[in-house]
ZAMARGU-4260 file (C-alpha; in steps of 0.2 Angstrom, whole numbers, plus 5000, padded with zeros to 4 digits):
<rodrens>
0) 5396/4743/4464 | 5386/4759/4463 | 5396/4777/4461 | 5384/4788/4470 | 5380/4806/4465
5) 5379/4820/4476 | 5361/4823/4477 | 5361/4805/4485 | 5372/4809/4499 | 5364/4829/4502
10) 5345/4821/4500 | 5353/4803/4514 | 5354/4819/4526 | 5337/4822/4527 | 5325/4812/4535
15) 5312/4808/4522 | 5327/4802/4513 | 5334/4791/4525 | 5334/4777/4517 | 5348/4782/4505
20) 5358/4777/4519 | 5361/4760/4515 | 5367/4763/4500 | 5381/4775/4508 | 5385/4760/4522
25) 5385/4746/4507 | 5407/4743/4504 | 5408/4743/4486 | 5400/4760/4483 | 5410/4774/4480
30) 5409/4796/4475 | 5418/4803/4464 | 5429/4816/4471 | 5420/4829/4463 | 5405/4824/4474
35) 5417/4826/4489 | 5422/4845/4483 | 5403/4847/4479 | 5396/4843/4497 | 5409/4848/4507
40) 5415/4863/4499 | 5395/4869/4500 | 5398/4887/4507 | 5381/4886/4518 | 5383/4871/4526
45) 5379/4868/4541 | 5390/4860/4558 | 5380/4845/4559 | 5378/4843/4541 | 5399/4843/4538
50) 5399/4830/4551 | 5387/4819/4544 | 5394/4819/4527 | 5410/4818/4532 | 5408/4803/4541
55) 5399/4797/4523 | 5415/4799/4515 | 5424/4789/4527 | 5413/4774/4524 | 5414/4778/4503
60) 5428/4776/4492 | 5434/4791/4483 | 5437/4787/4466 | 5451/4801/4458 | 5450/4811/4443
65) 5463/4804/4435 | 5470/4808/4418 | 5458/4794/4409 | 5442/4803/4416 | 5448/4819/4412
70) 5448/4815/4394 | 5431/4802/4394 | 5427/4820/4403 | 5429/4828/4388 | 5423/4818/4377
75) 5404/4818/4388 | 5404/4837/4391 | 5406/4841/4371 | 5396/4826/4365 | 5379/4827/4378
80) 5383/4847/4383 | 5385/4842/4402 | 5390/4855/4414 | 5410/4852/4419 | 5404/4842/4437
85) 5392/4832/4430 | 5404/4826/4414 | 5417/4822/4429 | 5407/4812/4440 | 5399/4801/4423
90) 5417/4800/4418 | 5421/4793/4433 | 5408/4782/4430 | 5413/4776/4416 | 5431/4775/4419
95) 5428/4765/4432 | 5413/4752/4427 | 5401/4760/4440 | 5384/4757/4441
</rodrens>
């Protein structure tokens, strides 16, 4: 099982990137759901776009932020100086044995 980033889904939308896809289609992916408020919350994105991903979402399982990656959460962002997002979404990762 892979846990995509958001750069995966954003660049799948694009067609030189297209091939992405699969990885959004394949059942035992998941996002965090950071990468949910990340994409969707985007403040200039576009009708078609929101669509898109949020069909994306549909097909991914969204794996929480539950109180176990909030502290490995900590524990990354003071260690490796991650920004807050990134330090969620490796938790998560880790939390959950993601690739």
């Amino acid at each position: 099982m892979f846990l995509l980033d958001s750069n995966i889904l954003i660049y799948s939308a694009q067609h030189p990137y297209s091939f992405l896809r699969k990885y959004i289609s394949e059942e035992q992916n998941s996002v965090s759901a950071i990468s949910l408020i990340e994409v969707l919350g985007y403040w200039k994105l576009i009708p078609k776009d929101k669509t898109y991903f949020k069909a994306c979402f549909e097909l991914l399982e969204v794996l929480p932020v539950s109180d176990e990656v909030i502290a490995e959460s900590v524990n990354l962002r003071s260690k490796y100086k991650m920004n807050t997002a990134d330090a969620i979404i490796a938790a998560t990762c880790n939390v959950y044995k993601s690739n």
